[in-house]
N, C-alpha and C positions, 0 to 999 in steps of 0.2 A: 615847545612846551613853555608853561610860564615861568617867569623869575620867583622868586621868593624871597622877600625880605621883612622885617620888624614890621613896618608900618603899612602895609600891602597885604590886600587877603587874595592869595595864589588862586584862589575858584574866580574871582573875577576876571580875571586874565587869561581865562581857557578858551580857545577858541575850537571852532566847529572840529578841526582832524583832529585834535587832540582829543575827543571824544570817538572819534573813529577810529583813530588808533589802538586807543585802549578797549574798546567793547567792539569794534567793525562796525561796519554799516546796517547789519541787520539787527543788533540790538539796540544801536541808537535811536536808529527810524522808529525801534519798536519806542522807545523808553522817551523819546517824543512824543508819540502817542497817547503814552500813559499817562504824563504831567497832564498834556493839552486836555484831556480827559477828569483830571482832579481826583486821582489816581493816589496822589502821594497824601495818607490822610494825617500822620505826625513826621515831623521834621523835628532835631535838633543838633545841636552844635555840642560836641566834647570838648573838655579842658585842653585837649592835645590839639586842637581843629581839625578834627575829621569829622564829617556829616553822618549820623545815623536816623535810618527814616522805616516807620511801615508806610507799606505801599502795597496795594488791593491788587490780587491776583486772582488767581484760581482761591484763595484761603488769601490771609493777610500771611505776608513775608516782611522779614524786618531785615534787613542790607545797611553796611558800613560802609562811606568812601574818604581816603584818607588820597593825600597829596600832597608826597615827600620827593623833593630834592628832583622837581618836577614829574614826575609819575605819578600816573593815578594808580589806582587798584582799590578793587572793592572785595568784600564778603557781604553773603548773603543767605537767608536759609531756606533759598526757593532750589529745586534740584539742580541748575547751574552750580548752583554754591559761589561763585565768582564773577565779576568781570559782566553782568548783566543787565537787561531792561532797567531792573525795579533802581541797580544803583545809577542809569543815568538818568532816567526820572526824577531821582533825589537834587542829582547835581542838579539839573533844568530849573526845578520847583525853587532849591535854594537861589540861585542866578536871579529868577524874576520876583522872589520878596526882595532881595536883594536891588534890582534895580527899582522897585516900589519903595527903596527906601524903610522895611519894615524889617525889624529883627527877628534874628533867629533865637529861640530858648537856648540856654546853656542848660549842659546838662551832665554830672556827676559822673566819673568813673564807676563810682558804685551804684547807676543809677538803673533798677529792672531794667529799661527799654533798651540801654547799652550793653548789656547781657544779653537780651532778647536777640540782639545784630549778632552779638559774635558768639551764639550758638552753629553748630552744624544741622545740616538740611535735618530733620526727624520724619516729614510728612504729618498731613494735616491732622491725621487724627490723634497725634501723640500732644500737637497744639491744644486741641479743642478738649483733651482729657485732663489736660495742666489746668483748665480755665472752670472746667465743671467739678472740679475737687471741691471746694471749697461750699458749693449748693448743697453737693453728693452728701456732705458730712452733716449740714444743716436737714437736708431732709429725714436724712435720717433719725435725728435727735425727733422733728417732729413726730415722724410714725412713732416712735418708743414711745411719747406720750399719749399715742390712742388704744380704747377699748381693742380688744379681741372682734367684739359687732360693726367697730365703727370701722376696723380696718379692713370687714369682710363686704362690708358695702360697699368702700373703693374699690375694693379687688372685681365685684362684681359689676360695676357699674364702668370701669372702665375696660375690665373683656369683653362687654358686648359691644364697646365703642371701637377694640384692639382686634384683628383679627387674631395677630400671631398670640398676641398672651391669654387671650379666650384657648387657640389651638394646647397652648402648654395646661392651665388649670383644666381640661378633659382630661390630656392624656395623663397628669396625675391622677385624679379623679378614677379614671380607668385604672391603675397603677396602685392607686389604695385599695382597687377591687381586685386587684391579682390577674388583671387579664393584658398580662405580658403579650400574649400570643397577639391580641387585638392589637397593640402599638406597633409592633413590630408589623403587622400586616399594614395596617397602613402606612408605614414608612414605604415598604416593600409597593403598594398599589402607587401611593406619588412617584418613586420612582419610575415606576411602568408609565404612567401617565406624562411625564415629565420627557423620558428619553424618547418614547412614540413622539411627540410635539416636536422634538430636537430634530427628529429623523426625519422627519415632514416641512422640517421648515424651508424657507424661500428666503436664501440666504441675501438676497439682495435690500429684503425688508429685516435681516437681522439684527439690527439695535429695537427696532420696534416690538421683532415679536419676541424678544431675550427672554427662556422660561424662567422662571422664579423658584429656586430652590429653598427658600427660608421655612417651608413649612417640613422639609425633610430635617431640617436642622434643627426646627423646634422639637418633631418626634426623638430627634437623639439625644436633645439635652435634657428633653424629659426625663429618655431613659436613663443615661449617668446620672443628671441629679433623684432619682429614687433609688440610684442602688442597684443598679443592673446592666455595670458595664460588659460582661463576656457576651451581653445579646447582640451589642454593635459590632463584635469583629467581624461577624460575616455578612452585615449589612456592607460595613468598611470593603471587605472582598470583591462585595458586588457591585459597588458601586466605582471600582477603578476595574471589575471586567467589561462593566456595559460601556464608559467612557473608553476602554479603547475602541468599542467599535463605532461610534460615532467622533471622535478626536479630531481626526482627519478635515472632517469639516467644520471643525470651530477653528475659523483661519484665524480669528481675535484671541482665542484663548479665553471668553470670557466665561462661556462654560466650565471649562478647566478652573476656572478663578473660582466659582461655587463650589465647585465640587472639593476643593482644596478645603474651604473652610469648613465642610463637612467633616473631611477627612482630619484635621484639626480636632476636630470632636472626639473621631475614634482612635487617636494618636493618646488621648488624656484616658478615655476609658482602656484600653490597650495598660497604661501604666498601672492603673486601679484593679485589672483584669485578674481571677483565681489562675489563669496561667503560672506554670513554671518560668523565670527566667530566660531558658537556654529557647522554650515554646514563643515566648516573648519575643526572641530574636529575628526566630527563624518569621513569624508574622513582618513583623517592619520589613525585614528583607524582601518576603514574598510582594507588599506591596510598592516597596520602591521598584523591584524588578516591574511590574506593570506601570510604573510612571515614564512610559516610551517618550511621553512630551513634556517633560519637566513642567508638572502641572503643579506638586505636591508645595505646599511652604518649609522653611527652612524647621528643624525641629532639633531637640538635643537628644536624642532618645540613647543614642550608641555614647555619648558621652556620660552617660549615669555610672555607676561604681556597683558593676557585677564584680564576684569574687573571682579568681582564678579557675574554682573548679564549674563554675557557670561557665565563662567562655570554653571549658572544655569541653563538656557536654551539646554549647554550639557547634562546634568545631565538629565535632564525633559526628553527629547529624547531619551536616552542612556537607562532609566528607558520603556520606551516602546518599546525598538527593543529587549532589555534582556526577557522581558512578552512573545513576540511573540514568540521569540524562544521556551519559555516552553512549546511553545503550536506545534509548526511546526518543524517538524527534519531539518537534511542538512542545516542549516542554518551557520554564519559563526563561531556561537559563540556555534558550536555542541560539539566539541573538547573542552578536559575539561582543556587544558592550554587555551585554546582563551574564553571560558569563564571566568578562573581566571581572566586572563589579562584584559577582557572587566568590571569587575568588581574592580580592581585595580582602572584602568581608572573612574570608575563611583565614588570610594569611594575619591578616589584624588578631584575628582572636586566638592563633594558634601563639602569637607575641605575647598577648594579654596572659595564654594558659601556660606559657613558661615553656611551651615543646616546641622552640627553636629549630632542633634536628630533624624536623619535618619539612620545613618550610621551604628552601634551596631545593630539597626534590622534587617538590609540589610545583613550584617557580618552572625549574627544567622541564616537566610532563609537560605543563603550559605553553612553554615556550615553540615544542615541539606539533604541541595539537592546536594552537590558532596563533600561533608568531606572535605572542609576546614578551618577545626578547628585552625592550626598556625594563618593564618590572623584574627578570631575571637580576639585568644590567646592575639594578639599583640596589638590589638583596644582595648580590655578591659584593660589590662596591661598600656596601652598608657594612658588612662582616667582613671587612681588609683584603676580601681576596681578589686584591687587581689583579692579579694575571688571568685568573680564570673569567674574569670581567670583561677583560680585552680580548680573549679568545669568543667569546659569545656576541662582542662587538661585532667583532672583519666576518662571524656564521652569520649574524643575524641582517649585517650589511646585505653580503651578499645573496641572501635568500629573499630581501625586501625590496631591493632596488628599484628592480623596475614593476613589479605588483602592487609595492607599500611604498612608493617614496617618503612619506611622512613616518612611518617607523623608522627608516632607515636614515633619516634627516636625523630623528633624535638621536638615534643611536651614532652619528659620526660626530654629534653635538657634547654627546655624553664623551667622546671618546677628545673631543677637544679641552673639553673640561679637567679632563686627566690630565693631558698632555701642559697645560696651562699653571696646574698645580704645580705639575714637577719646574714646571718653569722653561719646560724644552722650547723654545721659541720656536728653533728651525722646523723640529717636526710641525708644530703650531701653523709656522709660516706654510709647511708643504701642505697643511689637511687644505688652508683656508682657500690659497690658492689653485688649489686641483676645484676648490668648491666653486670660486669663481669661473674657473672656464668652464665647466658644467653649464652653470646657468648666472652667464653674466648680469649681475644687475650691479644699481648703485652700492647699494646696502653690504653689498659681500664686498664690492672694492674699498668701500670705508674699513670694513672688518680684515682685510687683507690688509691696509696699507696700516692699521695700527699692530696688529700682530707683525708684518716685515720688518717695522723699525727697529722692533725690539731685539730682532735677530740681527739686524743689521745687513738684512740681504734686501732695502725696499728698492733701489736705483735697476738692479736686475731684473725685479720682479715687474715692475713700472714700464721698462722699456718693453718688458714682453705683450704685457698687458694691451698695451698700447698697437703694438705692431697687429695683435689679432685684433684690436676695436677698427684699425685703419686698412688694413687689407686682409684680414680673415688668417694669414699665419700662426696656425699653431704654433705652440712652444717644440723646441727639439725634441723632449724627453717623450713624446707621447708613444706610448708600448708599442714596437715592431709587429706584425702582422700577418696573417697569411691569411689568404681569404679562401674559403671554406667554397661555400657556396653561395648567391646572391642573396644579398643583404648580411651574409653571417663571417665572423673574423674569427682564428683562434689568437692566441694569444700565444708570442712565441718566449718572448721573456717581461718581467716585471722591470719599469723603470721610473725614474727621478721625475716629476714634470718639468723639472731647470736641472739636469744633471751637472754636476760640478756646482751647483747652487744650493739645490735641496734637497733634503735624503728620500729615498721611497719610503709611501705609508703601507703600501699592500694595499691600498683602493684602487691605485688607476687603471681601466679598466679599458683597452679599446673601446672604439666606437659610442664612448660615453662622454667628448666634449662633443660639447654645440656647434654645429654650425652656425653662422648666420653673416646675417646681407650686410655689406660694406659698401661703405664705412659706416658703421652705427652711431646716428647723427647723435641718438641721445644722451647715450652714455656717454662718448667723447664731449658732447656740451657740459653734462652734468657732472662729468669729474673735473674740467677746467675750474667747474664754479667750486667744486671744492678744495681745490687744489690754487684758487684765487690768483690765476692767470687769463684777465682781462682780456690779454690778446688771444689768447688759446678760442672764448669762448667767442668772440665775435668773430673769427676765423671761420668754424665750425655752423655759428648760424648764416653767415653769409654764404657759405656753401652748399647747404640745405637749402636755402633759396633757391640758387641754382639751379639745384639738382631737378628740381621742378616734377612732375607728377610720377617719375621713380619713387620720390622717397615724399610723399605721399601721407603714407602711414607713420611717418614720423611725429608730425605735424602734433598730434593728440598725445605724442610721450615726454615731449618740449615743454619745459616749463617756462613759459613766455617770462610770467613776472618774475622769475627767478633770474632768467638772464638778463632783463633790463635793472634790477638792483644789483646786479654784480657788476654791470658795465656803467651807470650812472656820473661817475665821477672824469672816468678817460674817455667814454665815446657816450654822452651823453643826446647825441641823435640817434643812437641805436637803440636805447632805451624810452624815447621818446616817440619812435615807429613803432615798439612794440606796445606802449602803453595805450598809443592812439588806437590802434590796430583793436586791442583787446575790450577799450570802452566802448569801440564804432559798434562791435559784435555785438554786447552786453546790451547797449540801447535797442539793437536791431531785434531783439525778443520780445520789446514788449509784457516785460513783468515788471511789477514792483523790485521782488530780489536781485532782477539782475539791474534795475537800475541803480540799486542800493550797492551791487560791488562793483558798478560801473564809474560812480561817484568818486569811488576810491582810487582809482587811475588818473581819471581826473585832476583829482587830488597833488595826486604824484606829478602830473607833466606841468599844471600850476608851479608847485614850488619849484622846479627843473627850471624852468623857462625865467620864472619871476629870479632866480637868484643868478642867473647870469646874465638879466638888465634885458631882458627880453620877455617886459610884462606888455605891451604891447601886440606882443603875437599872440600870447597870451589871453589877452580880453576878443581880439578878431579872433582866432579858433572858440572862446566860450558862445561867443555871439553867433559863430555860425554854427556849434551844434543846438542852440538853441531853436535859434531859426527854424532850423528842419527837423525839430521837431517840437513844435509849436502847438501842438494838438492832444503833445502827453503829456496833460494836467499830471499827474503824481509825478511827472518827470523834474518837470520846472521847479514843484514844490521843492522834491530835494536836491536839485542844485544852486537851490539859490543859497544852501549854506557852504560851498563853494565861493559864492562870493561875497561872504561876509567875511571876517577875521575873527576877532573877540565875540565871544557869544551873547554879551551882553548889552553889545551895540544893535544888534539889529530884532526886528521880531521875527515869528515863526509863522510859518502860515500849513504846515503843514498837519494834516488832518488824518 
């Protein structure tokens, strides 16, 4: 990275990795592109020296790049938000006024366009809404000063020009003639006409023939803006039953995305609506239950401020359509998320209505009729009663295990969480460790070896570890046995998984650790690298070598560039076969991106080589992947920043 000093501007002294490092090869390549393109349309310099620039995107995005105490880092308010194209763009564009000899503007802390940078992402339209304020207010002023005649000839003159706002002055028009029935039917016939076309479409040509929902949306804002929201709720109805039966096939969602903003409409009429309150509720509920594909937008409706005896009266309700279902299938609350959810909903408002002493039974019924024990878990938990919390644990374990692993995940999760509070390490240490032989991965031996220390049982636990990753030895403790019939154990007593080490949890369950193939090249590689024994981990890959088409399927669990940055320093030719190894591949594809993370290896055996006085081998190995491949024009373009240094010495040529 570059020096920094008084009389030195640190962006000059950035060379090519230092761009790759800080955004990687795909956003550089891109943010190359952009500059080379003339992309970047303001640039300036802050008091502090960091660069803030808009740069033409999808919408203009305005991005910050500051570079402190050698590090780059940018913001930006394109949906990266960080670390992207638009700010290495910035950098490049600045670099070459820069070697043109031509200044950058300074520009004021308090200056908009430095605001503009260090806003967060909003999306384009919230941009484009900041910028037509100030019209919006002006035209307004104008229309106040015309006649009643003069504004009725705009109005007309530009709906026969406007499709959609000609469609709205009819259906008022209709509307000040009382003929409800008429709007409503043609909302009702577009939709028929709309989903028949959906149902028919040839999904291969589906951007092309995407039907058009805006005139269903014109009839509904007609209807709310004259005054006749209770007409929309059963339009709203019907239009999240017809979308589920076509859903399936909108693989984009873009469908879904129309129909949202309809539904947007009858979410506002819905709050306008002669509905009662509690009538109110149970509506929104009835349609989030049909939103199978999370199609709906985000909305606030459940956070408004009903009274008490409103959410009662929900509740009371909500408590009799849940009955009926147990008794009638196909219902909306069949599905066993639209159940959860409709019970969520019921247990919320029974909080809301103050009758608490219902809720814990309702939980347990639950729990018993679709296994959901977590929301039990959490209600008991929530009202101090651990013990009865913990007994719903080890039921809900053991009825989920192997039908629901993922309930029963959370529930031994939830049950760690306890154990963690109270500060019991040891039990802690026994949940984590029974979890790891379960289902050995990194992730749990990280999570094992910070819980053992704490108990101070990790050298026991480590050694064990280790003996099953290298010859498959289970731990002593695992439960005595007697075998039933094939394939089936009972279980003759409960024990410790390190007896004399760790207590029992009441989990361990015969027949419930893993087997698996030894020596497990990966794990034993990737806990050296975290365990940052160099020799462990060259040990381990040079034995996986060996091992030769046995182990096989290891090959793709190995994190190549993980083990050559672990071993860099003390066996820097083992990191140097892996790096070569990994670019030889990336070139042999034949893509843009992979020659863009192919560079970065490169990269890596460049500085390797060059800092132990072996630049030499160095430019022979650059020359001869060139060589052979001499044909892949975008290849050459990006490594010849490879062989440049300082970015501001050489040109670009890439395109």
């Amino acid at each position: 990275m570059p020096s920094e000093n008084k009389d030195s501007d640190p962006f000059k002294e950035l060379k090519w990795s230092d761009l790759q490092d800080w955004a990687g090869g795909k956003a550089t390549a891109k943010g190359i592109k952009y500059q080379e393109e003339g992309r970047v349309k303001e640039l300036q310099l802050t008091t502090e020296g960091s660069l803030v620039a808009r740069v033409e995107g999808t919408t203009d995005y305005f991005t910050e790049v500051t570079l402190k105490q050698g590090k780059l880092s940018s913001i930006c308010t394109c949906p990266v938000g960080h670390n992207c194209k638009h700010g290495v763009a910035a950098v490049l564009e600045y670099l070459e006024l820069a070697e043109q000899g031509e200044k950058v503007p300074l520009a004021s802390e308090e200056d908009p366009f430095v605001a503009k940078a260090r806003q967060e992402y909003t999306g384009a339209e919230t941009h484009v809404h900041r910028a037509e304020e100030p019209s919006a207010m002006a035209l307004r002023e104008y229309l106040e000063q015309l006649t009643k005649k003069e504004l009725i000839e705009i109005l007309v003159a530009f709906a026969e020009k406007d499709d959609l706002l000609g469609r709205y002055l009819r259906d008022r028009q209709s509307l000040a003639a009382e003929d409800i029935e008429g709007i409503v039917g043609e909302v009702y016939s577009e939709l028929d006409e709309l989903l028949e076309e959906t149902g028919n479409l040839d999904y291969a040509s589906y951007e092309i023939d995407m039907p058009d929902f805006l005139d269903v949306q014109v009839g509904l804002e007609s209807l709310l803006d004259a005054g006749q929201p209770d007409e929309l709720l059963d339009i709203g109805k019907e239009l999240m039953k017809r979308y589920e039966k076509i859903a399936e096939y909108d693989e984009e969602g873009e469908i879904g995305t129309k129909i949202s903003f309809c539904m947007d409409i009858v979410f506002e009429a819905l709050a306008r609506s002669s509905l009662p309150a509690h009538e109110k509720m149970l509506y929104m509920l009835e349609i989030e239950l049909r939103d199978n594909y999370n199609t709906l937008n985000e909305h606030a409706f459940w956070e408004k401020d009903f009274t008490p005896e409103e959410w009662k009266r929900f509740a009371e309700a909500l408590k009799i359509k849940l009955e009926e279902a147990d008794r009638i299938k196909d219902t909306i609350y069949s599905l066993s998320w639209q159940r959860d959810y409709a019970v969520d909903r019921l247990i919320d408002a029974l909080g809301k209505a103050g009758i608490f002493e219902e809720i814990i039974p309702i939980c347990e019924s639950e729990a018993e009729k679709t296994g959901n024990y977590v929301r039990l878990v959490r209600v008991l938990l929530d009202s101090g009663q651990k013990t009865k919390a913990e007994e719903w644990i080890y039921r809900g374990i053991k009825e989920t295990r192997e039908f629901e692993p993922e309930t029963a995940y959370q529930l031994w999760q939830i049950l760690l969480e306890i154990k963690e509070k109270e500060e019991d390490w040891l039990f802690a240490a026994a949940l984590e460790t029974e979890e790891f032989f379960r289902s050995p991965e990194i992730d749990r031996y990280l999570s094992v070896r910070e819980t053992s220390k704490k108990a101070g049982k990790w050298q026991e636990i480590l050694e064990a570890i280790l003996r099953y990753l290298k010859n498959g030895e289970l731990p002593e403790g695992q439960a005595k046995t007697t075998k039933v019939k094939a394939g089936k154990f009972k279980t003759e007593e409960e024990a410790s998984i390190l007896p004399g080490t760790l207590p029992k949890t009441g989990l361990l369950e015969s027949g419930s650790l893993k087997k698996i193939k030894t020596p497990a090249f990966d794990l034993l590689i990737k806990i050296a690298i975290q365990e940052e024994d160099q020799k462990e981990v060259v040990h381990w890959y040079e034995e996986l070598k060996k091992s030769g088409k046995e182990s096989e399927e290891y090959w793709h669990l190995v994190p190549g560039n993980e083990i050559a940055n672990s071993v860099k320093k003390k066996y820097p030719e083992v990191a140097l076969e892996i790096w070569k190894t990994l670019a030889e591949r990336l070139i042999s594809e034949t893509k843009v991106s992979s020659y863009e993370e192919a560079s970065a290896y490169l990269r890596k055996i460049k500085e390797t080589l060059e800092a132990s006085g072996r630049k030499e081998e160095w430019e022979a190995y650059f020359s001869e992947i060139k060589e052979e491949n001499r044909r892949k024009r975008r290849l050459l373009e990006i490594l010849e920043m490879l062989g440049q240094d300082r970015i501001i010495m050489g040109e670009r040529k890439v395109s």
